[in-house]
C-alpha positions, 0 to 999 in steps of 0.5 A: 588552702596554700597557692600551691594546692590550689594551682595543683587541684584538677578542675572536677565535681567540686572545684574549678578556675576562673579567670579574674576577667570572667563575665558575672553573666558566665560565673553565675552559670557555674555558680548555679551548676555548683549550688544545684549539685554537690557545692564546690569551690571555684578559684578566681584570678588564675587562668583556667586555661594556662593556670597563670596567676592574675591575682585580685588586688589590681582589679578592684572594680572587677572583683567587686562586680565578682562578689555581687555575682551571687546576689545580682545574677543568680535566682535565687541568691547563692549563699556563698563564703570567700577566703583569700590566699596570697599569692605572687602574680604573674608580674612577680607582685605580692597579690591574692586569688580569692576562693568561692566556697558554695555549698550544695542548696535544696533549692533550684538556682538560675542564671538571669536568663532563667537558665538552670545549670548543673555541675557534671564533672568538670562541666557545667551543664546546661538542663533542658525542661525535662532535667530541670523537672526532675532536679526540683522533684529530687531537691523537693522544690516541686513535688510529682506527687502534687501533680494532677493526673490527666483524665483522673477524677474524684470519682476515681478515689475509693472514698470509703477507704478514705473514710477509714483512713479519716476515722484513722487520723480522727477526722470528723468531716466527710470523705470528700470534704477531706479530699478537697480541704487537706494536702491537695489532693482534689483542687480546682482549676479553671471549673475542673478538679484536678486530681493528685498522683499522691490521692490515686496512689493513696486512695484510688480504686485502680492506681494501675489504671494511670500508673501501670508500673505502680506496683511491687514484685517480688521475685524469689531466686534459686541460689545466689545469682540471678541466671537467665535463658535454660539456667533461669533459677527463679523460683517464685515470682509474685505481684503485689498491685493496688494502693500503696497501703495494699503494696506494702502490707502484702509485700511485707507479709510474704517476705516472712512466709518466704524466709527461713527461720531456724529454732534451736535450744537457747542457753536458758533452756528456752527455744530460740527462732532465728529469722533471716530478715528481722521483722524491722529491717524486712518491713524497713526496706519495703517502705523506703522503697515504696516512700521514696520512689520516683513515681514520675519514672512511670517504666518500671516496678520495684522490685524485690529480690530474695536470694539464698544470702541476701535481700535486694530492693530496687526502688525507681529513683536516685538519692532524693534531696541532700540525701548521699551513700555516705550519709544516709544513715543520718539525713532525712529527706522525703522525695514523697512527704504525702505518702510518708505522712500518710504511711506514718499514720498506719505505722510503717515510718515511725520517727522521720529519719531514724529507719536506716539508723536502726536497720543499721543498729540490728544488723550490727547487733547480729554481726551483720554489714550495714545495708548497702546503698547504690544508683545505678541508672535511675534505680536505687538498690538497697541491699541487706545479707541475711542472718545465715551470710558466713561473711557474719562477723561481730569485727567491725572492720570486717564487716566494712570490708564484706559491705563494700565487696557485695558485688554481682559477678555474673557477666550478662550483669557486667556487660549491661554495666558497660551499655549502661557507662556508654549512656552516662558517659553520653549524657556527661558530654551531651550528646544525649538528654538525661531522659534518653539516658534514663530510658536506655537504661530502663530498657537496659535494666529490664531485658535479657541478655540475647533477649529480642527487642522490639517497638512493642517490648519498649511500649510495654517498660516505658509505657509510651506509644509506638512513635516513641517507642521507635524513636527510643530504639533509634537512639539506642542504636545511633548509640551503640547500645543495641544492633539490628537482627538480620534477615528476617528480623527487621525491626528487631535488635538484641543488646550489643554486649560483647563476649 
């Protein structure tokens, strides 16, 4: 990188200037908000403000403190690789302004002060408690699926389905011995156990007596689009609840009952049935989403939604881990690696890491896009055209040109998009938490367009009581998302979408 290119490059994502009289304490910060998001590189000795260029060389005690700011100020230490470009100071001398390469890290970093910050756009910012439990969930330094769950016990664990499953893997002792002694699953704590969110969703007689919205829905619609009120165009709408084993393996069976499939005479003279979703790729998409939930998004489903051209999944979360859109197809990571082992174990995951990659193999196969991965508002949806899409093409390029114009065009669709921007936009700049944005967006997500509101619908996705619940739509409102109902309706509000 030439001096020109780096007084040229806007502060963003992954790049910013600092001055060579910044505080080791201040760098740091950004440091960290780099290494805990998606790395980036950060220029010292140019002016952040003026762009004026100070250099490094006539400060040779400052730039030492600078180099050690990695190891001395930040928890824990930031691997970092440095570059010089020359340059000509401010003062017309030959100098150099030195780069901060930081890659992306799995691990949490933080300042000396144990203050975590993450990168969002050209700012630094600063995590509260609750964004800093969700960071190390998403970059696996702490797993929900450890937690223990409150009021939960042993006795809340159907251990003759833990018995089948030990018979399963080949292990000789008892149930309960299986339960305390592997995984944690039951541990204990000052005389108690504490059971795991993995052991009750594995092994739990009720999962949804402590996860309400642990469970799979299916809904089945009428054509192309999702159309709501007196155009309403769903056709078959299906709850699959229980352990996740149960979820899945239901799940997976009535997709096939619910797809088409065309048998015509092949060429050798032997009859052929083609199947809209291959048995792979419509069991594939269902364990992901089940795999690699964010279980600690406790309101709502996954959902599974089958059009007349396309399957979508959505799953609670966002990507886990250094998993991105771009590179899915070949980087593994397990927001969940209890559930996966354990779902390995019956079949459902074979090797680590090969699932999206050979979704994306059969699809081509067939001359169809690959899946199409997106986040929006703390959802993963994952979506994958069916075999009779006439966008079905053997051209690669236009098949790259269909995956990326899969948009939903309906205007309710769209005018939720702009609510759910509104919040983003306020978390970026702070004004609100990153929980007050996912709870927005939740409620966003779930109801309808000119659909009434009210402390109790809020109860019901969030599963939280009516103190927060008020408070919720209070936020919402001081926000602009929803607007009261007049008259008769007090306490009630509508979405404030625009015509």
């Amino acid at each position: 990188m030439t001096i020109d290119e780096v007084l040229k490059k806007n502060e963003k994502q992954i790049f910013d200037r600092k001055s060579i009289q910044i505080k080791p304490a201040d760098l740091s910060d950004t440091i960290c908000a780099f290494a805990n998001a998606d790395g980036g590189t950060i220029a010292i000795g140019i002016s952040d403000k003026h762009r004026r260029i100070e250099g490094v060389d006539y400060h040779e005690e400052q730039l030492n403190e600078i180099l050690r700011t990695p190891i001395d100020f930040c928890n824990p230490t930031v691997p970092i690789t440095t570059e010089m470009v020359e340059c000509t100071n401010y003062k017309g001398q030959p100098d150099h302004v030195l780069l901060m390469h930081i890659e992306a890290s799995p691990l949490l970093h933080a300042n000396q002060a144990d203050e975590a910050f993450l990168r969002v756009g050209d700012k630094s910012k600063k995590l509260d408690f609750n964004d800093r439990m969700t960071l190390m969930y998403a970059k696996g330094v702490r797993y929900y699926e450890d937690e223990p769950v409150a009021d939960a016990s042993i006795d809340d664990l159907d251990l003759d389905f833990v018995r089948s499953y030990c018979r399963r893997i080949g292990y000789s002792k008892s149930p309960e011995e299986y339960v305390r002694e592997n995984k944690k699953f039951v541990t204990v704590k000052d005389g108690r156990d504490q059971v795991s969110v993995a052991a009750i969703l594995l092994f739990g007689k009720n999962p949804q007596l402590f996860f309400p919205r642990a469970f799979i829905r299916f809904i089945r619609y009428d054509g192309t689009e999702a159309k709501v009120g007196k155009d309403m165009n769903v056709v078959k709408d299906v709850i699959f609840e229980g352990r996740i084993l149960e979820q899945v393996e239901k799940a997976v069976d009535f997709i096939k009952i619910q797809m088409k499939e065309k048998t015509y005479l092949g060429h050798d003279g032997i009859f052929v049935t083609e199947e809209e979703y291959s048995e792979f790729v419509r069991t594939e998409i269902v364990v992901n989403a089940a795999t690699h939930r964010d279980y600690a998004i406790k309101g709502t489903d996954i959902q599974i939604k089958m059009f007349d051209d396309r399957l979508e999944v959505d799953s609670p979360g966002t990507f886990a881990g250094m998993v991105k859109k771009e590179n899915i197809r070949y980087t593994h990571f397990s927001r969940n690696p209890k559930i996966a082992a354990f779902l390995k174990d019956y079949g459902y995951v074979k090797e680590y890491g090969e699932g999206v990659d050979r979704m994306c193999k059969e699809l081509e196969a067939v001359g169809l896009p690959d899946p199409v991965f997106n986040n929006s508002t703390f959802i993963l949806k994952t979506t994958v055209m069916s075999a009779s899409f006439e966008g079905k093409s053997t051209d690669a390029a236009s098949i790259q040109a269909e995956n990326a114009s899969i948009e939903r065009n309906d205007a309710s669709i769209q005018g939720k998009d702009a609510l759910i921007e509104i919040m983003k936009k306020r978390e970026i700049e702070g004004q609100v938490s990153s929980k007050d944005a996912a709870d927005a967006g939740l409620i966003i997500e779930e109801v309808d367009i000119l659909q009434v509101i009210s402390s109790k619908e809020v109860m019901r996705i969030l599963s939280c009581q009516t103190t927060k619940a008020r408070l919720v739509l209070k936020m919402m409102e001081e926000n602009g998302l929803i607007k009261a109902i007049q008259g008769k309706g007090k306490g009630k509000y509508i979405l404030n979408v625009s015509e």
